[in-house]
KEMIZA-937688 format. One record per residue (C-alpha): residue in three letters; x, y, z. Coordinates in nm, 2 decimals. Layout:
! residues N
+------+--------+--------+--------+
! rest !     xx !     yy !     zz !
+------+--------+--------+--------+
!  Ala !      X !      Y !      Z !
...
+------+--------+--------+--------+
! end
This chain:
! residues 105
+------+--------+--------+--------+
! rest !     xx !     yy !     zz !
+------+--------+--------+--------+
!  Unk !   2.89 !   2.71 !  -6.52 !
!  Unk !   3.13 !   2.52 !  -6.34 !
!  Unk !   3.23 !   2.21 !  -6.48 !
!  Unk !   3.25 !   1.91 !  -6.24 !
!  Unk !   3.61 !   1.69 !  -6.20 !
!  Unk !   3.56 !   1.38 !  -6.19 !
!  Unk !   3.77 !   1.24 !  -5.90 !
!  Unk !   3.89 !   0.88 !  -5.82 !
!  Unk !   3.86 !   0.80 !  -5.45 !
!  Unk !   4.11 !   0.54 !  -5.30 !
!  Unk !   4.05 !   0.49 !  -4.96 !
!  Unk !   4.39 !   0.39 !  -4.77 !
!  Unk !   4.42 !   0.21 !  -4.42 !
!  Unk !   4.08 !   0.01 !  -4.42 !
!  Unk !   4.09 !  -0.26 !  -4.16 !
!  Unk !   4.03 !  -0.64 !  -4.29 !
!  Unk !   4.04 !  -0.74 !  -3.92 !
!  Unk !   3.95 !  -0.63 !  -3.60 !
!  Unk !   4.22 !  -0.49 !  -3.41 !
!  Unk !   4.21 !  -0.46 !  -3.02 !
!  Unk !   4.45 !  -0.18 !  -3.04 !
!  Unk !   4.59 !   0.05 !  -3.29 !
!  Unk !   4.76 !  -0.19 !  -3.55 !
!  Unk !   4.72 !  -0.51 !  -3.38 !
!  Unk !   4.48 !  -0.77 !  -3.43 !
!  Unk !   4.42 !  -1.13 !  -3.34 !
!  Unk !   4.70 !  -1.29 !  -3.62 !
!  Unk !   4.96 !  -1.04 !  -3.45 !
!  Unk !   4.88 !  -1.10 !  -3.06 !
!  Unk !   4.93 !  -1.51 !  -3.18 !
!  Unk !   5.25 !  -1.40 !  -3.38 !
!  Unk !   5.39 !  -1.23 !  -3.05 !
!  Unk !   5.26 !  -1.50 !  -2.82 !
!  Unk !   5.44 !  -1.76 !  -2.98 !
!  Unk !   5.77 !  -1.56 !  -3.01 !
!  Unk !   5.73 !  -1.52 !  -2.61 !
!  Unk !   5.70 !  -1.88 !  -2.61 !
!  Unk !   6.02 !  -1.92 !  -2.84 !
!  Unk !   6.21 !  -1.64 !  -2.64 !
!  Unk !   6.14 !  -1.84 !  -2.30 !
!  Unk !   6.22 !  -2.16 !  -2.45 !
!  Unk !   6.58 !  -2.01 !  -2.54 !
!  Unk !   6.60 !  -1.79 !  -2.24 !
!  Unk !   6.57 !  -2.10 !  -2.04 !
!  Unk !   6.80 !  -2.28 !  -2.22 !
!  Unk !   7.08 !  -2.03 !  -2.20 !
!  Unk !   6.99 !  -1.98 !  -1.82 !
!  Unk !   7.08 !  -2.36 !  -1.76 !
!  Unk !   7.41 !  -2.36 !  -2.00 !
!  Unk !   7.56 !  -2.01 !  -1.86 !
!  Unk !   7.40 !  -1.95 !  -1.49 !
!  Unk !   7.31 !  -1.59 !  -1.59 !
!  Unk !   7.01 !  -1.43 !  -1.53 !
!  Unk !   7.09 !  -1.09 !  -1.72 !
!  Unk !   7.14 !  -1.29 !  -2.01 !
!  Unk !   6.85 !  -1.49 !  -2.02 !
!  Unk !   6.62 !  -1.21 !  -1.91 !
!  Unk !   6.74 !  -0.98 !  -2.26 !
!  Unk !   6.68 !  -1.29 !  -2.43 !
!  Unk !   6.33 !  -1.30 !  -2.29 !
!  Unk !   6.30 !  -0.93 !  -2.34 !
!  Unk !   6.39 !  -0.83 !  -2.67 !
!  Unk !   6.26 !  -1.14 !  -2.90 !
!  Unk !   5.93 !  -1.04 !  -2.86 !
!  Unk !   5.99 !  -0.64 !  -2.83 !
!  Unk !   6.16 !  -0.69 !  -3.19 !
!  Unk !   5.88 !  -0.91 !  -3.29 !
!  Unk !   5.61 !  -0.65 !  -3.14 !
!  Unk !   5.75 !  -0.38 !  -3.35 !
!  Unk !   5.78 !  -0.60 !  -3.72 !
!  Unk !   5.42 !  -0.72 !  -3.68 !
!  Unk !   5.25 !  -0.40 !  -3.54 !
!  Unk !   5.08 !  -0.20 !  -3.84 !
!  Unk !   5.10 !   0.16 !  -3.89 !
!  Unk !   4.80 !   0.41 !  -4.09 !
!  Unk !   4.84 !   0.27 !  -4.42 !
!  Unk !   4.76 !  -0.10 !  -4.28 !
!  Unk !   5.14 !  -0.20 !  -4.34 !
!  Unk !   5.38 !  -0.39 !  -4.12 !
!  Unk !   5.81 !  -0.36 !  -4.13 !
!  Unk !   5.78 !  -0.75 !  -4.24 !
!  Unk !   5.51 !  -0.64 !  -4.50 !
!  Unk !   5.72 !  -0.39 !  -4.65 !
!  Unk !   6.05 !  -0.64 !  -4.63 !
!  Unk !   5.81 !  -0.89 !  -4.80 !
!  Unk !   5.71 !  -0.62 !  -5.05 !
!  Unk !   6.09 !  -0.58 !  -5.10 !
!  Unk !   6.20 !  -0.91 !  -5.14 !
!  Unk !   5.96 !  -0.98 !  -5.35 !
!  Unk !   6.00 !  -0.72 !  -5.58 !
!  Unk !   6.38 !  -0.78 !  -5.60 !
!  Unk !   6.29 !  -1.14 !  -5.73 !
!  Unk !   6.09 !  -1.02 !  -6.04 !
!  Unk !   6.22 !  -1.01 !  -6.36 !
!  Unk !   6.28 !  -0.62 !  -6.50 !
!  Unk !   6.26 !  -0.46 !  -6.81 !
!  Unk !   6.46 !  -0.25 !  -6.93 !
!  Unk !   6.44 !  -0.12 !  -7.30 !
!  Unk !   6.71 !  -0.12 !  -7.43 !
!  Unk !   6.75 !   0.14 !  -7.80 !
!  Unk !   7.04 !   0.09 !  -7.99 !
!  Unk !   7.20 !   0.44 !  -8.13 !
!  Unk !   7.46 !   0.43 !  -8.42 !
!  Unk !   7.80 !   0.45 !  -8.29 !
!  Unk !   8.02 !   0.76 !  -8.28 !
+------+--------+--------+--------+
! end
């Protein structure tokens, strides 16, 4: 006979939210609108002080590109802003380190 293992299952990537497309739900579609809104605001602002339109419309263009791709989720349910959070956070905790003391040479 055959013994059976005994196996732990962790599922990865289960969805909390809906998402109405791959990685991106209802809290990231109001994450990008406002940075659109933030990005216009400060294109139009640097449209008035400079008279350029290429500057203004890179402005508009890449705040909320940059902000599409640090909010959008990938497989394992994890955003680039997660994982800097995961980061920073980690850096703030205490550490321990054991420390033996050997008899000197």
């Amino acid at each position: 006979m055959e013994k059976q293992k005994d196996t732990l299952y962790i599922p990865q990537g289960i969805k909390k939210e809906r998402e109405y497309f791959n990685g991106i739900g209802l809290k990231e579609i109001k994450i990008i609108a406002v940075s659109f809104v933030i990005a216009a605001g400060i294109a139009a602002v640097m449209y008035v002080l400079t008279k350029i339109q290429v500057i203004a419309f890179f402005i508009a263009l890449f705040i909320p590109s940059g902000t599409y791709m640090g909010v959008i989720k990938d497989d394992s349910n994890v955003s680039a802003i997660d994982l800097i959070r995961f980061y920073v956070k980690d850096s703030r905790t205490q550490k321990h380190y054991p420390y033996v003391a050997k008899a000197e040479l």
